[in-house]
C-alpha positions in Angstrom: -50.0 17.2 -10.9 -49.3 20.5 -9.2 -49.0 20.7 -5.3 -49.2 23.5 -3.3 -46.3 25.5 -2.0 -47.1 24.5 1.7 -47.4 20.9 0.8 -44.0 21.1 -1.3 -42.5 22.6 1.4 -43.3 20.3 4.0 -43.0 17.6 1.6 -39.1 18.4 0.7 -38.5 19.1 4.2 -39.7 16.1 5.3 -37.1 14.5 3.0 -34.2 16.6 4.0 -34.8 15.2 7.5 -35.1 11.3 7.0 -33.1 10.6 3.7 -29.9 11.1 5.6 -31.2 7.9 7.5 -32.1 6.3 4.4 -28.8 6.6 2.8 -27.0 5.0 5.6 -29.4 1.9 5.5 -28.9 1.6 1.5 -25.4 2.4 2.0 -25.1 5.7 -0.7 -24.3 8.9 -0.4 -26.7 11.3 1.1 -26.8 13.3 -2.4 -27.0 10.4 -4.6 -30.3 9.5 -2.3 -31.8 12.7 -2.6 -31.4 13.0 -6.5 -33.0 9.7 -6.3 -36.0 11.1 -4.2 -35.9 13.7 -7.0 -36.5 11.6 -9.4 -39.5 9.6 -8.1 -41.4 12.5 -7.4 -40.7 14.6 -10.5 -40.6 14.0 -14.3 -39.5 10.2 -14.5 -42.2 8.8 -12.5 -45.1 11.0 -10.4 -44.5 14.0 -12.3 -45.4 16.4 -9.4 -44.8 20.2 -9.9 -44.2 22.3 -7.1 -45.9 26.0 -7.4 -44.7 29.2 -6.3 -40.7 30.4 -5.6 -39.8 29.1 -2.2 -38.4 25.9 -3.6 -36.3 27.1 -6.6 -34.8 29.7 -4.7 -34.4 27.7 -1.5 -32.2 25.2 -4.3 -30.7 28.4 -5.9 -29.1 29.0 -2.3 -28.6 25.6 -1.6 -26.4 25.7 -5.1 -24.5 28.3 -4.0 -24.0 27.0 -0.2 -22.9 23.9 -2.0 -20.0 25.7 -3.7 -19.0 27.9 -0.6 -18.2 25.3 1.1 -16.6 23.2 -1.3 -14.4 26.7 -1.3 -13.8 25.8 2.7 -13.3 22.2 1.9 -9.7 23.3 0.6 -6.6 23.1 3.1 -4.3 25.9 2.6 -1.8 24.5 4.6 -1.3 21.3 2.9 -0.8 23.6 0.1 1.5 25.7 1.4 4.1 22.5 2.5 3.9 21.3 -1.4 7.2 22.0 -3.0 7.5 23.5 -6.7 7.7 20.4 -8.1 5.0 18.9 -7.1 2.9 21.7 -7.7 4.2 21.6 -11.4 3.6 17.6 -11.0 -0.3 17.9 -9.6 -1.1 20.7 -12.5 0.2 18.5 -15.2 -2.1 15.8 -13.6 -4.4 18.3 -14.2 -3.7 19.1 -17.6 -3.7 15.4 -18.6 -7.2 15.4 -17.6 -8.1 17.8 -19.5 -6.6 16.4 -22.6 -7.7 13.3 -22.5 -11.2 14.9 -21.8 -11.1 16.8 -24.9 -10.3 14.3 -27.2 -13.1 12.1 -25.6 -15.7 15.0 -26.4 -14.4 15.1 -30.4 -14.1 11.6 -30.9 -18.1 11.3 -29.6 -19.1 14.4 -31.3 -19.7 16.3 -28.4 -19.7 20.4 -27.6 -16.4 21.4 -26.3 -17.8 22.6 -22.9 -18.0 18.6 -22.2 -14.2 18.5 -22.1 -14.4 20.7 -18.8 -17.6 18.3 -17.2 -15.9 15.3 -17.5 -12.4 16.7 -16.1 -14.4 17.7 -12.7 -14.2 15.5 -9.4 -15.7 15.7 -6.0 -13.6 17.0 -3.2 -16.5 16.4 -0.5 -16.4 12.4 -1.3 -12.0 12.4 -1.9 -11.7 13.7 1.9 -13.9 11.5 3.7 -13.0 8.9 1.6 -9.4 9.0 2.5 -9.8 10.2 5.9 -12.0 6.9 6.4 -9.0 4.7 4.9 -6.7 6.0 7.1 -4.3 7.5 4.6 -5.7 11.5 4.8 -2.4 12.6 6.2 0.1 10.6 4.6 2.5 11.5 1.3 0.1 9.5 -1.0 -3.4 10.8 0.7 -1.7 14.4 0.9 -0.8 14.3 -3.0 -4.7 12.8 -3.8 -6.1 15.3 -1.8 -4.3 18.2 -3.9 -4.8 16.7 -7.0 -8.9 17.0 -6.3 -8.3 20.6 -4.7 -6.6 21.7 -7.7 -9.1 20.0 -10.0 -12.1 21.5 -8.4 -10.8 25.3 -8.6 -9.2 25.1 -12.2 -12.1 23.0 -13.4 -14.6 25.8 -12.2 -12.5 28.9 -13.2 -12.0 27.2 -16.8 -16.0 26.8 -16.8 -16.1 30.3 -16.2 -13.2 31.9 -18.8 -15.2 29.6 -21.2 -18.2 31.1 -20.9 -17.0 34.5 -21.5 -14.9 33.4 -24.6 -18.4 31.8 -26.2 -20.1 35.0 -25.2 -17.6 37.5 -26.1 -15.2 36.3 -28.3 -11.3 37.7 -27.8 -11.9 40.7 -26.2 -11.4 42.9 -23.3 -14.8 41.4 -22.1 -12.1 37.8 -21.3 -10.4 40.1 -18.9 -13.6 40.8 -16.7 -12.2 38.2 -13.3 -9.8 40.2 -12.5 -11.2 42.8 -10.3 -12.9 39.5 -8.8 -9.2 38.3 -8.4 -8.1 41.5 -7.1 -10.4 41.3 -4.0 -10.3 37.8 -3.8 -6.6 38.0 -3.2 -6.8 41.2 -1.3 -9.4 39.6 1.6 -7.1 36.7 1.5 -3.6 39.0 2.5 -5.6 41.0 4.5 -7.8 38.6 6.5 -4.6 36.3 7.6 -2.2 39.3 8.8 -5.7 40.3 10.9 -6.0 36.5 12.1 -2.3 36.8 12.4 -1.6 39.7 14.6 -5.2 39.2 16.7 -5.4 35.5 17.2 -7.6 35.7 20.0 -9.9 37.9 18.3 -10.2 35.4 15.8 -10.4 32.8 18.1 -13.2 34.4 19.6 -14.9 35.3 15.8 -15.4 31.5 14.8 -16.4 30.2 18.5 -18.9 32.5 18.9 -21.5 31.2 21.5 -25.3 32.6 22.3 -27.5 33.9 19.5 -24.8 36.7 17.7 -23.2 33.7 15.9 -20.9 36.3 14.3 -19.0 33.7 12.5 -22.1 32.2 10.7 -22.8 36.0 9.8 -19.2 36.8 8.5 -19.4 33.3 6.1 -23.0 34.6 4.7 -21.6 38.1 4.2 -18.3 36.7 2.7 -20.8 34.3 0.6 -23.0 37.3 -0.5 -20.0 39.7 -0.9 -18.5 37.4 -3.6 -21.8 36.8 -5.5 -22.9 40.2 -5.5 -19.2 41.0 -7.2 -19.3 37.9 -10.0 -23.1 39.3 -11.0 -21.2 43.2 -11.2 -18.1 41.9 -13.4 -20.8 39.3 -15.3 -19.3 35.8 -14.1 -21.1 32.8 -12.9 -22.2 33.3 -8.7 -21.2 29.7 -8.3 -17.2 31.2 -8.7 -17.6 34.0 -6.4 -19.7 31.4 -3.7 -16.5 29.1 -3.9 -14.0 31.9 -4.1 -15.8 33.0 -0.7 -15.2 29.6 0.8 -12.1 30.1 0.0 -11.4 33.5 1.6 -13.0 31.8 5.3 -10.5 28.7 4.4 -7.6 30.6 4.1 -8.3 33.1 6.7 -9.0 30.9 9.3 -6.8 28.0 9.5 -9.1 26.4 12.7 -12.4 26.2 11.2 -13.9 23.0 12.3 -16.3 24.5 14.6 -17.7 27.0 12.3 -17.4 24.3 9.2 -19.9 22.2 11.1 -22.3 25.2 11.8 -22.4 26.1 8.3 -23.0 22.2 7.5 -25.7 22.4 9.9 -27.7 25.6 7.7 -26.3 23.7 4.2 -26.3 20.5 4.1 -28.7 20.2 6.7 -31.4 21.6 4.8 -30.3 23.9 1.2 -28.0 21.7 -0.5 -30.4 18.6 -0.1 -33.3 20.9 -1.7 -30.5 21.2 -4.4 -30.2 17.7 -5.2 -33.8 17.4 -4.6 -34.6 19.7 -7.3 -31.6 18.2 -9.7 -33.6 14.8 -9.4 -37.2 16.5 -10.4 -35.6 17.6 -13.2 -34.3 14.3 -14.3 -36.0 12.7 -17.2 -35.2 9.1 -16.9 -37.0 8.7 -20.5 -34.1 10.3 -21.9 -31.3 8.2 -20.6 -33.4 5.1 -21.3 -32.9 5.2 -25.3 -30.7 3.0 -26.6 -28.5 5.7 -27.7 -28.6 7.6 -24.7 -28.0 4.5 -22.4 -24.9 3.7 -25.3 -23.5 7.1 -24.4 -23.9 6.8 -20.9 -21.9 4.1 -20.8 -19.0 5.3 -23.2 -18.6 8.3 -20.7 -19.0 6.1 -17.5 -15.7 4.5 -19.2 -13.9 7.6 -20.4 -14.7 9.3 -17.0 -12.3 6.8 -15.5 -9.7 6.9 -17.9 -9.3 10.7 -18.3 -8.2 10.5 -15.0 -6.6 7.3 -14.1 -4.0 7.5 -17.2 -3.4 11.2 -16.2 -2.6 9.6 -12.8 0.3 7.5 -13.4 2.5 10.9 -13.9 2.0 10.1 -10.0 4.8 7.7 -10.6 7.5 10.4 -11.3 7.9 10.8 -8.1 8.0 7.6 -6.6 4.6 6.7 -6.2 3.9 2.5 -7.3 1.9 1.7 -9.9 -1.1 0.4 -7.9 -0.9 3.8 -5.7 -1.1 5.9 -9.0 -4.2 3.6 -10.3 -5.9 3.8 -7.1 -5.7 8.0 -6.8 -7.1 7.6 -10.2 -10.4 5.8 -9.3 -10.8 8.0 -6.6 -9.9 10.9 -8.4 -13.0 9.4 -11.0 -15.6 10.3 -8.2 -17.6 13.0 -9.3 -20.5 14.6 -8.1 -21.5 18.4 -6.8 -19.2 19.6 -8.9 -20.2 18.0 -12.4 -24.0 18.0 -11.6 -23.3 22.2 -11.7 -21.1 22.3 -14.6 -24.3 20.4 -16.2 -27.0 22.7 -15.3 -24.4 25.6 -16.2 -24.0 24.0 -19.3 -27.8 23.7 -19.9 -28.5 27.0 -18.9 -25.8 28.4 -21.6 -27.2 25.6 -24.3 -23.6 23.4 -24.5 -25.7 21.1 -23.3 -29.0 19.2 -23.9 -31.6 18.0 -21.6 -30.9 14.9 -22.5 -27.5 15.1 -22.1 -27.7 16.8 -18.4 -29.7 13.7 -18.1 -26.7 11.1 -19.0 -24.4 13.6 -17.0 -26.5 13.1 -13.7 -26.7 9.5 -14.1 -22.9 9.5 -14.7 -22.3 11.3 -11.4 -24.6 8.7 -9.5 -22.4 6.0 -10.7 -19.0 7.2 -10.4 -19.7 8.3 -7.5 -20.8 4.8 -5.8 -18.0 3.2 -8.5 -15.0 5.2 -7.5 -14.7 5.2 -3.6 -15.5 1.5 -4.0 -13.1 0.6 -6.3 -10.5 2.4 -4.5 -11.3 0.3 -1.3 -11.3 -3.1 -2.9 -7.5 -1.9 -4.5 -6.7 -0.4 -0.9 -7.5 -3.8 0.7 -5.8 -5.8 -1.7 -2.9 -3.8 -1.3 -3.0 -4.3 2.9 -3.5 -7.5 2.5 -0.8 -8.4 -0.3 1.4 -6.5 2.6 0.3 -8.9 5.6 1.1 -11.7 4.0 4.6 -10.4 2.6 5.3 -9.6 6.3 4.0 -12.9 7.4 6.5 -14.5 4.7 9.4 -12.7 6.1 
């Protein structure tokens, strides 16, 4: 059935407004109830098809508003207080994810590119998540934090040097970032020795009041700016959109006010059309073959252990063995980030429909799996503690 663009858009908007409310009642994620909305109104079940272009642009931009501020999601400062070694520490982390990823997709046959999907994770779920614990600014919430920072960037910019090697080959064509980097790193020295030397000025910039709302025009420039360059040098938008999240992150260190206008214009109304649109797309005949459902649940359990064994390098520098396993699990939760590399993947052919399919499922659960499972061990652990206390 085909609906109008005015119903669709009502109909969508509609959602964005009351499956917020939803969510809290069922007790899931915002996205993961959205993709779920998806899904009942698109291929799986009432097969509705929206006409015109409003809606797939409206999730284009919610894509890339998505990745901009999973750019601003990252703390600069927290990185900056990180000594060498455990820089070297977190990127080996890092690495082991990667590795154990790999061998995962040749065991199970799979394109390469699946490697990179399964060593994402979701930064917007590890912060609240820890900040809701109570352990966001302490050594171990500190370390978990960087661990999903660094996973997030390299992840994407691995994505994208991939795609250029399957495209190009070895040539000059691999070398095609760098005057992305250039300006990248350029607006990054240049914006903090302006925010340095004119504090109030900046000050002012991100608490703008009345209708200018310059800040909220510099972050959709800065957003544009960076697309517009990855579409010049031929890269993926979604790495110049986070790159430009990163520029407003690193620029201005006292963001929150800004941060929560932009969530307002994101995920207040594009990114849930994003997810939204991810759902329509899901065919839940696909994942509900046996092999498909077999696969599903090979990668559910290799999800967990590409990044729970790379985790217990954690314990090199002091960490205990039930602190290494629970950054793991959380470190497991995956979401934005992998439901991209999916589509990306699709788009390129890496990846089948049916396999985008599995993929989405995948992030649903491990996304509901790993926060919970890091609880439970977190609660354990306090109580195990009480009771030691209470012994003594």
């Amino acid at each position: 059935m085909i609906l109008d663009q005015a119903y669709s858009l009502l109909l969508v908007s509609g959602a964005a407004l009351f499956l917020p409310g939803v969510s809290r009642i069922l007790r899931i994620p915002a996205p993961v109830a959205e993709i779920l909305f998806g899904v009942l109104l698109g291929k799986s079940l009432l097969h509705l098809q929206f006409s015109g272009e409003w809606l797939p642009f409206l999730a284009e931009l919610g894509f890339l508003m998505l990745m901009f501020q999973s750019g601003m999601e990252i703390d600069f400062s927290v990185l900056s207080r990180q000594s060498a070694r455990d820089i070297v520490l977190q990127f080996l982390v890092f690495c082991g994810t990667v590795l154990g990823a790999f061998i995962v997709t040749l065991l199970l046959g799979l394109h390469p590119f699946m490697a990179l999907v399964l060593s994402t994770t979701s930064l917007g779920l590890v912060m609240p998540t820890l900040r809701e614990m109570g352990v966001l600014k302490t050594t171990f919430g500190q370390r978990v934090l960087i661990a999903s920072t660094l996973a997030d960037f390299l992840t994407l910019l691995a994505i994208t040097l991939f795609m250029l090697w399957d495209e190009y080959g070895l040539s000059i064509r691999l070398v095609a970032p760098v005057p992305l980097f250039i300006g990248f790193t350029l607006l990054l020295r240049l914006g903090r020795l302006w925010a340095w030397w004119n504090p109030d000025k900046a000050r002012r910039l991100l608490d703008s009041e009345g209708s200018l709302e310059i800040g909220v025009r510099l972050s959709l420039a800065l957003l544009f700016l960076f697309v517009a360059f990855s579409e010049l040098v031929h890269l993926e938008p979604v790495l110049g959109a986070f790159m430009g999240g990163c520029v407003l992150s690193y620029v201005f260190r006292a963001k929150e006010e800004l941060e929560s206008k932009l969530s307002a214009l994101g995920f207040g109304f594009l990114v849930p059309v994003f997810f939204i649109n991810v759902g329509m797309q899901f065919d839940l005949s696909n994942v509900m073959r046996p092999d498909m459902l077999a696969l599903t649940a090979i990668l559910l359990v290799c999800a967990f252990l590409v990044k729970v064994l790379p985790a217990l390098l954690f314990r090199a520098r002091g960490m205990p063995l039930r602190d290494a396993v629970r950054a793991g699990l959380l470190l497991s939760s995956r979401l934005s980030l992998i439901v991209a590399a999916a589509e990306l993947g699709v788009s390129r052919g890496f990846v089948t429909q049916a396999q985008q399919d599995a993929i989405i499922l995948l992030a649903m659960l491990t996304c509901l799996l790993g926060p919970t499972l890091f609880k439970m061990l977190s609660r354990r652990r306090a109580v195990s503690v009480n009771a030691t206390d209470g012994v003594v």
